[in-house]
C-alpha positions as a Markdown table, in Angstrom:
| # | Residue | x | y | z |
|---|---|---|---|---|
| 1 | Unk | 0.0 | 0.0 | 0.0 |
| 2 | Unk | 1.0 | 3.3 | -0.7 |
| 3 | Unk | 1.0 | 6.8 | 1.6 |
| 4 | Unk | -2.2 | 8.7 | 1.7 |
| 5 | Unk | -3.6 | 12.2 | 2.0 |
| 6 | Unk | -4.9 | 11.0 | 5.6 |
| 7 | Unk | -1.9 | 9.8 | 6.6 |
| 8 | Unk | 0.2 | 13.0 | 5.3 |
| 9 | Unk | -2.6 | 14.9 | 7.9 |
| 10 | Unk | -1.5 | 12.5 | 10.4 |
| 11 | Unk | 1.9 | 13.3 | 10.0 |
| 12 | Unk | 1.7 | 17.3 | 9.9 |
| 13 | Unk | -0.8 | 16.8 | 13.3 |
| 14 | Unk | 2.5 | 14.7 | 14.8 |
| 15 | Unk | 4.9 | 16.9 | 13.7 |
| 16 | Unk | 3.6 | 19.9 | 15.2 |
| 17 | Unk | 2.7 | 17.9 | 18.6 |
| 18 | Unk | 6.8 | 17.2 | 18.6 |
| 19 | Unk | 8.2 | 20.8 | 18.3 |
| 20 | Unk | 11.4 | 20.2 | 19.2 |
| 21 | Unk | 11.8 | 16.6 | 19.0 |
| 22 | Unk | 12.7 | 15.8 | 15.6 |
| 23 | Unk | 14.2 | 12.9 | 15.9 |
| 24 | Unk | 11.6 | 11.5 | 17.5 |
| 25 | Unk | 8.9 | 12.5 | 14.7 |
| 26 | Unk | 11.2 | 11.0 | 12.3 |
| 27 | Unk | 11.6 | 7.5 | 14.1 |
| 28 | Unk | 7.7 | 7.6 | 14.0 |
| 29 | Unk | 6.8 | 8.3 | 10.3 |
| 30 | Unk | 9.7 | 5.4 | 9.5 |
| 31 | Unk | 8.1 | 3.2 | 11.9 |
| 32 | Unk | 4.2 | 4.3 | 11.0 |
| 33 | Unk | 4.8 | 3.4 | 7.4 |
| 34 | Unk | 7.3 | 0.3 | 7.6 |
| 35 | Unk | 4.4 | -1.9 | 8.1 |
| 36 | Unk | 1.9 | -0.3 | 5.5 |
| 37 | Unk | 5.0 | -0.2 | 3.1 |
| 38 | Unk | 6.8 | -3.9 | 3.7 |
| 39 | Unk | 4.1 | -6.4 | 5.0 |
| 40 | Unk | 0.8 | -5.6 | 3.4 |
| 41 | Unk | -0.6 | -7.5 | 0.7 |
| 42 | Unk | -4.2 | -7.1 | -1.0 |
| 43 | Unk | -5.4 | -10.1 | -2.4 |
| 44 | Unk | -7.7 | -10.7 | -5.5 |
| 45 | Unk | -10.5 | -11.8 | -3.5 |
| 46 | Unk | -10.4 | -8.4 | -1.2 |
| 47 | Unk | -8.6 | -9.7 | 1.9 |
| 48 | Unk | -5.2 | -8.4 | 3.3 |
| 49 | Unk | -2.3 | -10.8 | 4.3 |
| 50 | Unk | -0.1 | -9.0 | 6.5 |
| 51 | Unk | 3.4 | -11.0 | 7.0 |
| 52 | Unk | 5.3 | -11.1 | 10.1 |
| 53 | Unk | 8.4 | -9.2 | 8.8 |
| 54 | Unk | 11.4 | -11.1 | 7.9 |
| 55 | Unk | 9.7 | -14.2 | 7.9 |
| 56 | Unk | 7.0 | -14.8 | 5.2 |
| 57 | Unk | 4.3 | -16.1 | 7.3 |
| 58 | Unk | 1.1 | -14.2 | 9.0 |
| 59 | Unk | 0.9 | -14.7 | 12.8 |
| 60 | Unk | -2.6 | -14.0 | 13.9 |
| 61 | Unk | -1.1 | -11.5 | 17.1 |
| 62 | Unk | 1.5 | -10.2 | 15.1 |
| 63 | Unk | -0.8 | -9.0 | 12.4 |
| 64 | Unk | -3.2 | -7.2 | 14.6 |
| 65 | Unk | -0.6 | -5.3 | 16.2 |
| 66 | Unk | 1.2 | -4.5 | 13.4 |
| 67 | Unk | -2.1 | -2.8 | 11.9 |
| 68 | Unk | -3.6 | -1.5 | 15.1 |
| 69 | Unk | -2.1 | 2.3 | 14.5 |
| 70 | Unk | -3.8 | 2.5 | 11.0 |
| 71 | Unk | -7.3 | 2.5 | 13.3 |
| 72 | Unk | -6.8 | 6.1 | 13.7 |
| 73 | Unk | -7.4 | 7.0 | 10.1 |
| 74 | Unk | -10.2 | 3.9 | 9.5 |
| 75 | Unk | -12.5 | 6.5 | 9.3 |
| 76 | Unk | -10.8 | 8.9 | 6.9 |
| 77 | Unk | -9.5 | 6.7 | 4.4 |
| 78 | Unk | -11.2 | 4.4 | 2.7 |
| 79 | Unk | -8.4 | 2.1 | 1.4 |
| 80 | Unk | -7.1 | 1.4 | 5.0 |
| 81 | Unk | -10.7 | 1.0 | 5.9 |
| 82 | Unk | -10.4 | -1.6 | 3.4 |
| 83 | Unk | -7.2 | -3.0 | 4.3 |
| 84 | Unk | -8.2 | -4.0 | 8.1 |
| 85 | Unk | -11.4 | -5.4 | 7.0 |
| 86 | Unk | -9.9 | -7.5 | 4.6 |
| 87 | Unk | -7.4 | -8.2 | 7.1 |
| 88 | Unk | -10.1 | -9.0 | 9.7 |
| 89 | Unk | -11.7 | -11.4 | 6.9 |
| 90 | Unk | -8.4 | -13.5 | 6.7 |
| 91 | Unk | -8.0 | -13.6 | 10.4 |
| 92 | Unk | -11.1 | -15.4 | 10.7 |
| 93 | Unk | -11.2 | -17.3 | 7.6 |
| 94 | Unk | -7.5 | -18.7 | 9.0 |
| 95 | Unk | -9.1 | -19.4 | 12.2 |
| 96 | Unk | -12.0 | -21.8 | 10.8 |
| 97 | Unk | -9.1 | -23.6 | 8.5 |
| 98 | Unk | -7.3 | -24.5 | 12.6 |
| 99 | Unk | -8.3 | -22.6 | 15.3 |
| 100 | Unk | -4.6 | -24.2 | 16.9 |
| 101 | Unk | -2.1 | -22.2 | 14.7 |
| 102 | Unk | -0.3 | -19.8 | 15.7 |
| 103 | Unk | 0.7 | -18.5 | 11.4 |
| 104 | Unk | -0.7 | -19.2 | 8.1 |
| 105 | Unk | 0.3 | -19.7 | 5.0 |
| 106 | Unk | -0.8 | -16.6 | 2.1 |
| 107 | Unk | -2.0 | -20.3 | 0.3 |
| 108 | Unk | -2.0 | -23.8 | 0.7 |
| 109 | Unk | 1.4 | -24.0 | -0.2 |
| 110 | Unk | 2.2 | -26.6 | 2.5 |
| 111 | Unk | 5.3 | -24.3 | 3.8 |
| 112 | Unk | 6.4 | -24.5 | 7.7 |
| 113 | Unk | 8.6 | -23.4 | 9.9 |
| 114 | Unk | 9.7 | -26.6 | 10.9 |
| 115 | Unk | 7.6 | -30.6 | 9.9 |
| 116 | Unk | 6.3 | -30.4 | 13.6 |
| 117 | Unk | 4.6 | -33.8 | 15.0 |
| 118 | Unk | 1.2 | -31.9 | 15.3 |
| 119 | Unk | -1.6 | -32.6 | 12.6 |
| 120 | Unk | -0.4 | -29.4 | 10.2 |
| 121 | Unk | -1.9 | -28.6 | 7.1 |
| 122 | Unk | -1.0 | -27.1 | 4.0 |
| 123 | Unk | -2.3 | -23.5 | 5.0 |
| 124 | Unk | -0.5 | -23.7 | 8.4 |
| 125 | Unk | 3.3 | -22.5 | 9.0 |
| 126 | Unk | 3.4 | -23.2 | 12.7 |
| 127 | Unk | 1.0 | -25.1 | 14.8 |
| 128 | Unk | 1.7 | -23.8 | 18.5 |
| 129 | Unk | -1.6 | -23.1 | 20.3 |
| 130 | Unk | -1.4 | -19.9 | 21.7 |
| 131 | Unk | -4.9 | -18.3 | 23.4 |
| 132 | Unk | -3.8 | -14.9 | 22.5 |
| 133 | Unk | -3.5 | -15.8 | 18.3 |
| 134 | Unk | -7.9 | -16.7 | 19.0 |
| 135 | Unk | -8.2 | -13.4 | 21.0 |
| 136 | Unk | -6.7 | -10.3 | 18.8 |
| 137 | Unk | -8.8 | -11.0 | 15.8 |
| 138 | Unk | -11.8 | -10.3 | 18.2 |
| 139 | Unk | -10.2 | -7.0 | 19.4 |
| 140 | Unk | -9.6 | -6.0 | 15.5 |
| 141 | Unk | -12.9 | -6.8 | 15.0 |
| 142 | Unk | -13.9 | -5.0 | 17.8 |
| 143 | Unk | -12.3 | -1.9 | 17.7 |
| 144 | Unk | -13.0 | -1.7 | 13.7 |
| 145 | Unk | -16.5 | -1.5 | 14.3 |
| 146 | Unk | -16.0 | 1.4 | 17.1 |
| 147 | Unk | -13.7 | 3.3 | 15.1 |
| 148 | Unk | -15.9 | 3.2 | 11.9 |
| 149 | Unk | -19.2 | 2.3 | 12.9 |
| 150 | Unk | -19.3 | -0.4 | 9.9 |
| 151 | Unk | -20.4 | -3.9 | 10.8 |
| 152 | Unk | -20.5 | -5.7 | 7.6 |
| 153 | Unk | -17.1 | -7.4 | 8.8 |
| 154 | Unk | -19.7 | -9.2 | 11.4 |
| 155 | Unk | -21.0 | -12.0 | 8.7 |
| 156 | Unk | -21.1 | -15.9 | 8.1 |
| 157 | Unk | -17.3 | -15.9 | 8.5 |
| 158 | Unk | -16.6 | -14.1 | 12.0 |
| 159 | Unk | -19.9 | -15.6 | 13.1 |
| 160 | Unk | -18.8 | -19.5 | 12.7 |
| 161 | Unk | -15.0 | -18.9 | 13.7 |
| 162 | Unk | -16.6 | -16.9 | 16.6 |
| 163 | Unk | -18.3 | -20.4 | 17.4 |
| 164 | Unk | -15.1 | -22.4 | 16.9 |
| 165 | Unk | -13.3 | -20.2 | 19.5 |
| 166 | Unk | -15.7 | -20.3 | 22.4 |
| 167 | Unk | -16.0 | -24.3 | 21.4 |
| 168 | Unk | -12.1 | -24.3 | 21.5 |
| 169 | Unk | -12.0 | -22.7 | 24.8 |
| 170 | Unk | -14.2 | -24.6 | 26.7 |
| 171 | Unk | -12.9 | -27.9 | 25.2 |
| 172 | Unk | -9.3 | -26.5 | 26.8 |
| 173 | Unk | -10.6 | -26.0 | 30.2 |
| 174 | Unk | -10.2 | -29.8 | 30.4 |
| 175 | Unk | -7.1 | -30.3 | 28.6 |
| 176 | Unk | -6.1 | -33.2 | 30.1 |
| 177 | Unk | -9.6 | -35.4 | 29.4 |
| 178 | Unk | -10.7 | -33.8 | 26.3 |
| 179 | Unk | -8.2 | -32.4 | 24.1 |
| 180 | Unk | -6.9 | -33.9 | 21.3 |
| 181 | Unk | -3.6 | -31.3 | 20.4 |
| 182 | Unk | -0.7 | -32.0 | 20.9 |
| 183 | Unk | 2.7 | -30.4 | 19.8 |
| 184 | Unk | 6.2 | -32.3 | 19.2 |
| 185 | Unk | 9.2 | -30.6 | 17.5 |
| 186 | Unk | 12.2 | -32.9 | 17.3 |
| 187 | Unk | 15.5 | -32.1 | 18.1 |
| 188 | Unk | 15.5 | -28.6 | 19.7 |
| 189 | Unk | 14.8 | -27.2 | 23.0 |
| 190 | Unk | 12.5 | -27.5 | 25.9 |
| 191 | Unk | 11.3 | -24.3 | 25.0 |
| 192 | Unk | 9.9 | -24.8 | 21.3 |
| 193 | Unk | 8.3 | -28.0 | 22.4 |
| 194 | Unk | 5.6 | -29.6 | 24.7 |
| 195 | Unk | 6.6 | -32.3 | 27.4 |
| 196 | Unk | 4.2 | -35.4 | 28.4 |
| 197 | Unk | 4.4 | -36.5 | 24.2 |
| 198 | Unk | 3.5 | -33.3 | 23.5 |
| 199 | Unk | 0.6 | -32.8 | 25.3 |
| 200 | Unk | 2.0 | -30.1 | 28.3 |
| 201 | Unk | 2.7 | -30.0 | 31.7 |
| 202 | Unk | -0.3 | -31.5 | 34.0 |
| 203 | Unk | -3.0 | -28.8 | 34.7 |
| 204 | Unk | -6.1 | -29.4 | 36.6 |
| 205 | Unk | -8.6 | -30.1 | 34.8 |
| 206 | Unk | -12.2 | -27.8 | 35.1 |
| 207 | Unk | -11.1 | -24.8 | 37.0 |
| 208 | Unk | -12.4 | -22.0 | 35.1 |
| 209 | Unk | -9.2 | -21.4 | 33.3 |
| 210 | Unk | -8.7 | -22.3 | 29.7 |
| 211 | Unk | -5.2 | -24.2 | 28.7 |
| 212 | Unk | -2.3 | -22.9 | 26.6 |
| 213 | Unk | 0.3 | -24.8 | 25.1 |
| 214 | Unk | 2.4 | -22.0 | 24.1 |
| 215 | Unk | 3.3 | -18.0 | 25.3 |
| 216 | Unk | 2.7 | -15.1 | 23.1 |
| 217 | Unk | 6.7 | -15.3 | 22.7 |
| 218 | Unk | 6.0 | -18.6 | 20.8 |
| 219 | Unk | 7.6 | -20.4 | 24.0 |
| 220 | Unk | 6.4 | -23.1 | 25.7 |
| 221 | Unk | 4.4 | -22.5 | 28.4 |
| 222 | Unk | 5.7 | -23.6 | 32.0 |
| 223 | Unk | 2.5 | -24.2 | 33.3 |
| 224 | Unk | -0.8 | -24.7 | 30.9 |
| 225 | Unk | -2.4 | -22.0 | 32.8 |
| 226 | Unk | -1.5 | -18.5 | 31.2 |
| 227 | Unk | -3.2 | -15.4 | 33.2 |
| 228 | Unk | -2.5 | -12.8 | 30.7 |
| 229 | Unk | -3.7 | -14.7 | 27.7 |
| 230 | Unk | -6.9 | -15.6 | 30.2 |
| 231 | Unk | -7.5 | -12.7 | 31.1 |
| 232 | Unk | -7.5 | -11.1 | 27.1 |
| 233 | Unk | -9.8 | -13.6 | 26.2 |
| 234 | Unk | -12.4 | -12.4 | 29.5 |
| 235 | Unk | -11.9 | -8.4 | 27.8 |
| 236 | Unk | -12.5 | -10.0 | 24.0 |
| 237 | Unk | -15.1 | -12.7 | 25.3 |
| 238 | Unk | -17.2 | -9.3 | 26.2 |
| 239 | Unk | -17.1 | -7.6 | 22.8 |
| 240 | Unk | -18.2 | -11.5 | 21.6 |
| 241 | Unk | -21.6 | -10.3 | 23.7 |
| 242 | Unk | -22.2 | -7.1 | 22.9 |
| 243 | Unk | -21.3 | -8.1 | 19.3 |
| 244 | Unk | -24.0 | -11.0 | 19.0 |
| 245 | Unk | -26.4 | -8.6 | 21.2 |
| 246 | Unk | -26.0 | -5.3 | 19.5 |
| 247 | Unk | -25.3 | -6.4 | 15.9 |
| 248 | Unk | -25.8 | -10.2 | 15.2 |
| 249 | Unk | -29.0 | -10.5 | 17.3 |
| 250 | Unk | -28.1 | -14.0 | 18.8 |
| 251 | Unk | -28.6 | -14.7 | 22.0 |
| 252 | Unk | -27.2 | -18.4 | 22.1 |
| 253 | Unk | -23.6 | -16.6 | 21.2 |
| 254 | Unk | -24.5 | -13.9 | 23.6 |
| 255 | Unk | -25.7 | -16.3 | 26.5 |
| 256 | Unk | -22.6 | -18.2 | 25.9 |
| 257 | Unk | -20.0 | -15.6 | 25.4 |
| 258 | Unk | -21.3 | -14.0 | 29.3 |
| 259 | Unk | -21.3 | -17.7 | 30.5 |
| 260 | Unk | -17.6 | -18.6 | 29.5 |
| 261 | Unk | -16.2 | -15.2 | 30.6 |
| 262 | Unk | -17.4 | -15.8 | 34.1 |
| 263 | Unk | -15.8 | -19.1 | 34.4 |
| 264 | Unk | -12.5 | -17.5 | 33.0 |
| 265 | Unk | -13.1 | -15.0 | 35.3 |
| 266 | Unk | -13.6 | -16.5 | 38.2 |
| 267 | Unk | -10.7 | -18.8 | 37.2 |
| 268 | Unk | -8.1 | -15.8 | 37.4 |
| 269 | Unk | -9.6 | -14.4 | 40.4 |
| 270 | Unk | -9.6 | -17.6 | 42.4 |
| 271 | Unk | -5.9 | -19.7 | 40.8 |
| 272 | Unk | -4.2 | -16.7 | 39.2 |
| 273 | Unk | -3.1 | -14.4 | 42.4 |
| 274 | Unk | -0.3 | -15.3 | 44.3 |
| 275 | Unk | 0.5 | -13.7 | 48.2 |
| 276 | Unk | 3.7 | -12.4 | 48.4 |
| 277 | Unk | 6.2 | -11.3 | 51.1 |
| 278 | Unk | 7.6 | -8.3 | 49.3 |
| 279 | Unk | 4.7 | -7.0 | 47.1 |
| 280 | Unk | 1.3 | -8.3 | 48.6 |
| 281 | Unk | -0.7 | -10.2 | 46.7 |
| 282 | Unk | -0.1 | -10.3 | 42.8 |
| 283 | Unk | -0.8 | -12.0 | 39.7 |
| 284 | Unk | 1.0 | -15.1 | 38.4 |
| 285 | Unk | 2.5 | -15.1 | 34.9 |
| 286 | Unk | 1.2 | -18.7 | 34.6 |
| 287 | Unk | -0.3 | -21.4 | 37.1 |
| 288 | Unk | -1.1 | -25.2 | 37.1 |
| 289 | Unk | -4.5 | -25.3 | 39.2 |
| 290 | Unk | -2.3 | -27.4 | 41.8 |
| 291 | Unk | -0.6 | -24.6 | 43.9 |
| 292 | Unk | 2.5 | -24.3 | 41.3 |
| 293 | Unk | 3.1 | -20.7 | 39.9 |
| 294 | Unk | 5.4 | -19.2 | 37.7 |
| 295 | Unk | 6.1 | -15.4 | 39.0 |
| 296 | Unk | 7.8 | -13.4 | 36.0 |
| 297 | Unk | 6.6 | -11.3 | 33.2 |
| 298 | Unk | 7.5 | -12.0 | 29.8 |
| 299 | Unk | 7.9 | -8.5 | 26.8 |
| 300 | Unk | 5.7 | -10.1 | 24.5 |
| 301 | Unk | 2.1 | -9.0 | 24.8 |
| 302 | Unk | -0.6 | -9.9 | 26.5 |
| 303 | Unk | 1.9 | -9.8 | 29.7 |
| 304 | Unk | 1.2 | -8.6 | 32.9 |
| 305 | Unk | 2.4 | -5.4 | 32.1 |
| 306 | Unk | -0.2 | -4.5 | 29.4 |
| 307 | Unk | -3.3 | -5.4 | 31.9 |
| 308 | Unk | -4.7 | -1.6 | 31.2 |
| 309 | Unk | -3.7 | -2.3 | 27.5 |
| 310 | Unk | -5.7 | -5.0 | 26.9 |
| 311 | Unk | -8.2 | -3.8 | 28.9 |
| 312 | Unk | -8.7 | -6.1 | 32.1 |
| 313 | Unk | -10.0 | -5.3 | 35.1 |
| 314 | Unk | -9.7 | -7.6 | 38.5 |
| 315 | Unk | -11.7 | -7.3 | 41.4 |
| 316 | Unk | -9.2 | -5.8 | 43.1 |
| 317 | Unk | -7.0 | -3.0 | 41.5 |
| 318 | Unk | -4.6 | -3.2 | 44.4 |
| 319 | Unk | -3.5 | -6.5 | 43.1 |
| 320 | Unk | -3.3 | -5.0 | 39.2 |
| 321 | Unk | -0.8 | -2.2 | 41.1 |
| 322 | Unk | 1.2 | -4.6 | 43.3 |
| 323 | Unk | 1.8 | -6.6 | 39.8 |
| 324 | Unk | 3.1 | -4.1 | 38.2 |
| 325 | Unk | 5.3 | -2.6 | 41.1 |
| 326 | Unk | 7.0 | -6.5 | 41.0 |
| 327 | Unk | 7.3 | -7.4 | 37.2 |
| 328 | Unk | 8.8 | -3.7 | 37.1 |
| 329 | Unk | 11.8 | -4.8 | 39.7 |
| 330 | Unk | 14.3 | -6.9 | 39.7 |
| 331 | Unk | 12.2 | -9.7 | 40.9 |
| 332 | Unk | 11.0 | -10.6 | 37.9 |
| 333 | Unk | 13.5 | -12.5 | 36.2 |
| 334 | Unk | 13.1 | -10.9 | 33.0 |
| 335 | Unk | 13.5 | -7.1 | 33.9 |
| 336 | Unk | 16.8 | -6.4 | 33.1 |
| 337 | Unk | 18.9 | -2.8 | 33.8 |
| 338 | Unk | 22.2 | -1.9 | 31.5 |
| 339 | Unk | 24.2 | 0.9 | 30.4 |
| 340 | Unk | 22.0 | 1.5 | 27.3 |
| 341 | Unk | 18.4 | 0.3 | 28.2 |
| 342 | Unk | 16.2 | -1.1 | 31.0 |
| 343 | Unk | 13.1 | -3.3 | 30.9 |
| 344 | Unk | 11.4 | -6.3 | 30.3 |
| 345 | Unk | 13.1 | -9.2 | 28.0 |
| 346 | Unk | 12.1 | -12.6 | 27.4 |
| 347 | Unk | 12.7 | -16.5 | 27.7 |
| 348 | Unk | 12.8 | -16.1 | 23.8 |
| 349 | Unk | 16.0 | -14.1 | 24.1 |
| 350 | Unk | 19.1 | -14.3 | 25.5 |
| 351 | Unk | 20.0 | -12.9 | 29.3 |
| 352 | Unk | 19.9 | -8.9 | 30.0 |
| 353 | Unk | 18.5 | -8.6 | 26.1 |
| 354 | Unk | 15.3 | -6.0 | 26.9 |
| 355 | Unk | 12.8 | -5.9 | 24.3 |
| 356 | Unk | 11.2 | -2.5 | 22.6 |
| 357 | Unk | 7.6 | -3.9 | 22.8 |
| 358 | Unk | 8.1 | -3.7 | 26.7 |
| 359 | Unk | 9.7 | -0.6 | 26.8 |
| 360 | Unk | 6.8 | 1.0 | 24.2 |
| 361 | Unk | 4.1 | -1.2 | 26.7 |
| 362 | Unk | 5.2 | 0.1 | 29.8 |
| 363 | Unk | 5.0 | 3.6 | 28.5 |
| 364 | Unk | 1.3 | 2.8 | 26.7 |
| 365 | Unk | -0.1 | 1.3 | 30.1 |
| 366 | Unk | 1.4 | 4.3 | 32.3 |
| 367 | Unk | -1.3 | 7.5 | 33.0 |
| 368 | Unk | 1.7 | 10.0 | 32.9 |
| 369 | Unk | 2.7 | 11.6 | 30.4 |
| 370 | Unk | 6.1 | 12.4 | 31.8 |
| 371 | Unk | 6.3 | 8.4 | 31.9 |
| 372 | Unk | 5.8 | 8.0 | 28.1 |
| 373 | Unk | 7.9 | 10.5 | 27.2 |
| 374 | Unk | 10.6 | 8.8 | 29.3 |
| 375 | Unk | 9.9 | 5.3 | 27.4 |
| 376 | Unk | 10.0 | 6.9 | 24.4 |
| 377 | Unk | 13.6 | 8.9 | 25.3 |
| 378 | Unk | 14.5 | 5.4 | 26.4 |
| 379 | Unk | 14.0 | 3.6 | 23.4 |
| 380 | Unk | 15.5 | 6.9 | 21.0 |
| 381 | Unk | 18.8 | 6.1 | 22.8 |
| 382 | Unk | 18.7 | 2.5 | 21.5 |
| 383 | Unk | 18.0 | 3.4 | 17.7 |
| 384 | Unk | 20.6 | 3.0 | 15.3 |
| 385 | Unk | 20.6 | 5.3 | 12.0 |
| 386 | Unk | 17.5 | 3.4 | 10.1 |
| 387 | Unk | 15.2 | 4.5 | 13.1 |
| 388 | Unk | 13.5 | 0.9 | 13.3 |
| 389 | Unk | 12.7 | -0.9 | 16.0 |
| 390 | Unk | 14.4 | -4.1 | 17.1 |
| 391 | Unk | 13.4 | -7.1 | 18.8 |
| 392 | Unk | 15.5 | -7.1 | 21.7 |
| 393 | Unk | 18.7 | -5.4 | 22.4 |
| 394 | Unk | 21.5 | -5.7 | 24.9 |
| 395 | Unk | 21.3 | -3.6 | 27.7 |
| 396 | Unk | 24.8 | -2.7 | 28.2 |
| 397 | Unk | 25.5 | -2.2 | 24.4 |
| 398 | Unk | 22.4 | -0.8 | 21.8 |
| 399 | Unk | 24.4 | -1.9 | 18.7 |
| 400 | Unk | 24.1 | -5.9 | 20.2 |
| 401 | Unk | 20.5 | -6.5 | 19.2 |
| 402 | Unk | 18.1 | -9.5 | 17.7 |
| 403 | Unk | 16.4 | -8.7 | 14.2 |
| 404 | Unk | 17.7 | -5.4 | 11.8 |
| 405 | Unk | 13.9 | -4.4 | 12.2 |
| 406 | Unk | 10.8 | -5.7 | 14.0 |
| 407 | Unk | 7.5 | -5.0 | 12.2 |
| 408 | Unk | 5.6 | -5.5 | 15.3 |
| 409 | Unk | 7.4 | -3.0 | 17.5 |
| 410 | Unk | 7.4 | -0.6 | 14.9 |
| 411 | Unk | 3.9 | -0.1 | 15.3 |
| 412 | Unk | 4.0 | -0.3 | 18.2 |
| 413 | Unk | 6.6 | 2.5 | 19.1 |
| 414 | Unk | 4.2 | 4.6 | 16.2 |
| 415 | Unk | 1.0 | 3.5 | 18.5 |
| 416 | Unk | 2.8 | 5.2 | 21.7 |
| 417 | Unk | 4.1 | 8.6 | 19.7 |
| 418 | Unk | 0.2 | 9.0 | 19.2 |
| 419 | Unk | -1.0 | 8.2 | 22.5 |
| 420 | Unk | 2.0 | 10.7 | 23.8 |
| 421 | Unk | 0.2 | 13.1 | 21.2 |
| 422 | Unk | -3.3 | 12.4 | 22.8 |
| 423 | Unk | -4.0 | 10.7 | 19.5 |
| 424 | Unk | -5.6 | 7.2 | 20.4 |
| 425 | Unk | -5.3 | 4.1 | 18.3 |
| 426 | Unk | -8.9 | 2.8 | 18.1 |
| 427 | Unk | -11.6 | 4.4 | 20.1 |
């Protein structure tokens, strides 16, 4: 896709907003346009297939948040009006095809990451269940409909992969009697592959909570229990209801969409929070249902840290705040302080390697807006002389980093710019 008049507006409105920060205004049109420029691709039936980056597969995450910024010109331009509904169209389409991968194929070409033991299909490049891949198409969805008032993207499609979700969901909430996936990959680590013969760690079974194999980081979970990815698919379970109320007229999808968030709900509430000497009582990154927790945060989102981002809210806020006091120390094992940088990293990267999605997060979930100008100063010091984003970089050393450019934190950096500029990404 090409620039636009709207988005030359856009840029102008930015510009002035950053009188005296050019730099910054320049890292942001870069970023703003590397993913409308490098990973869109209109197809000849109308839909958009929007690649990771440097690989040439569409993640279902990935592809949301590389197009979520474009939301705030939805309404004033009708080609990227076009472009997210085609991409919304995909989404779901890709969901129907396996509602347990992760990335797709632009065909059925058969192409993979790797010939994983775990009933792949020719439209599938990676089969790693992930909750969160099921729950950003619904928040596209979502938020397109807000932004534009349009709701012709709610039809046969979204409605039947909107079925296969919730029926997915609830068929994970007893992993160990009822499901049928499983995930091997031969020959690499524990990380990029499931233990028991592929079938996870042991949860407990019929808690509330709803099982994922893998982390929005692509790596194994540690426990099958994910809170963050729970809790997004609570938030995105409620649009499902006010979607089939307001717009689709079904109360079966309604009835059940308010039933399964409850149970989700009530499943965070009651096996997700974890009493703690130093911080009170806090969320758990990931849980079994047996009294075994994993305490840590991980960059990629949903994480703890984008709670406000995604749009969850706990019965107690104290607990939200005491969560984010302890994934932002040193007691989470993936916050990480250096010469150059400090935040969250990940398992997927090596030690003291903080990512730019965590960096561009913590300043999108923080109220101040001293605090996202500091994020975004942060990440400026990082930037090399192309402006682009990275994936994670060394903390002590900026020109040590993974990936030349990250399509995903692009936007993302672009989305926090806005919000800095009181310019919202959706509604």
């Amino acid at each position: 896709m090409e620039t636009s008049k709207a988005i030359e507006e856009l840029f102008e409105t930015v510009k002035q907003k950053l009188t005296g920060m050019e730099k910054v205004y320049m890292a942001f049109e870069k970023c703003f346009l590397n993913t409308i420029t490098t990973t869109v691709k209109r197809l000849d039936d109308g839909s958009s297939y929007v690649i990771t980056g440097d690989i040439p597969a569409m993640w279902l995450r990935d592809s949301t948040c590389q197009i979520r910024p474009y939301l705030v010109l939805a309404n004033k331009d009708l080609a990227i009006a076009q472009m997210i509904k085609g991409l919304i169209h995909r989404q779901f389409k890709y969901i129907r095809l396996d509602p347990y991968a992760n990335a797709f194929n632009e065909s059925a070409n058969g192409h993979c990451w790797e010939q994983d033991e775990c009933g792949m299909g020719p439209w599938v490049w990676e089969r790693k269940y992930e909750i969160d891949s099921l729950c950003f198409p619904i928040q596209l969805a979502w938020l397109y409909w807000k932004t534009t008032g349009d709701t012709t993207h709610f039809d046969k499609n979204f409605k039947n992969a909107i079925k296969v979700i919730m029926h997915t969901w609830k068929l994970e909430q007893n992993h160990e009697g009822k499901s049928q996936y499983h995930f091997i990959r031969k020959n690499t680590f524990f990380k990029d592959t499931l233990s028991r013969e592929g079938k996870g760690a042991l949860v407990k079974p019929n808690i509330g909570l709803t099982w994922s194999g893998f982390r929005p980081s692509d790596d194994a979970c540690t426990y099958g229990y994910l809170i963050p990815s729970n809790m997004f698919a609570t938030v995105v379970l409620n649009y499902v209801e006010e979607i089939a109320t307001e717009v689709l007229k079904d109360d079966s999808i309604a009835k059940e969409a308010l039933l399964l968030r409850k149970e989700i709900g009530d499943g965070i509430e009651n096996y997700g929070i974890v009493n703690t000497e130093e911080f009170g009582r806090i969320y758990a990154y990931e849980t079994d249902g047996y009294g075994q927790y994993n305490l840590m945060d991980d960059a990629n989102v949903p994480s703890l840290l984008s709670i406000p981002y995604i749009g969850y809210v706990g019965k107690e806020e104290e607990v939200a705040n005491n969560t984010r006091r302890f994934i932002l120390s040193h007691s989470n094992p993936y916050y990480f302080e250096g010469k150059m940088l400090s935040g969250i990293g990940s398992a997927h990267t090596l030690s003291n390697y903080v990512w730019h999605i965590a960096v561009a997060m913590e300043g999108l979930t923080s109220e101040k807006v001293e605090d996202k100008l500091q994020c975004i100063n942060r990440i400026m010091n990082t930037l090399g002389e192309d402006l682009l984003m990275h994936e994670g970089i060394y903390a002590d050393d900026a020109v040590i980093y993974t990936r030349e450019w990250f399509a995903w934190a692009n936007s993302l950096f672009a989305e926090l710019v806005l919000d800095f500029c009181g310019i919202k990404a959706g509604i």
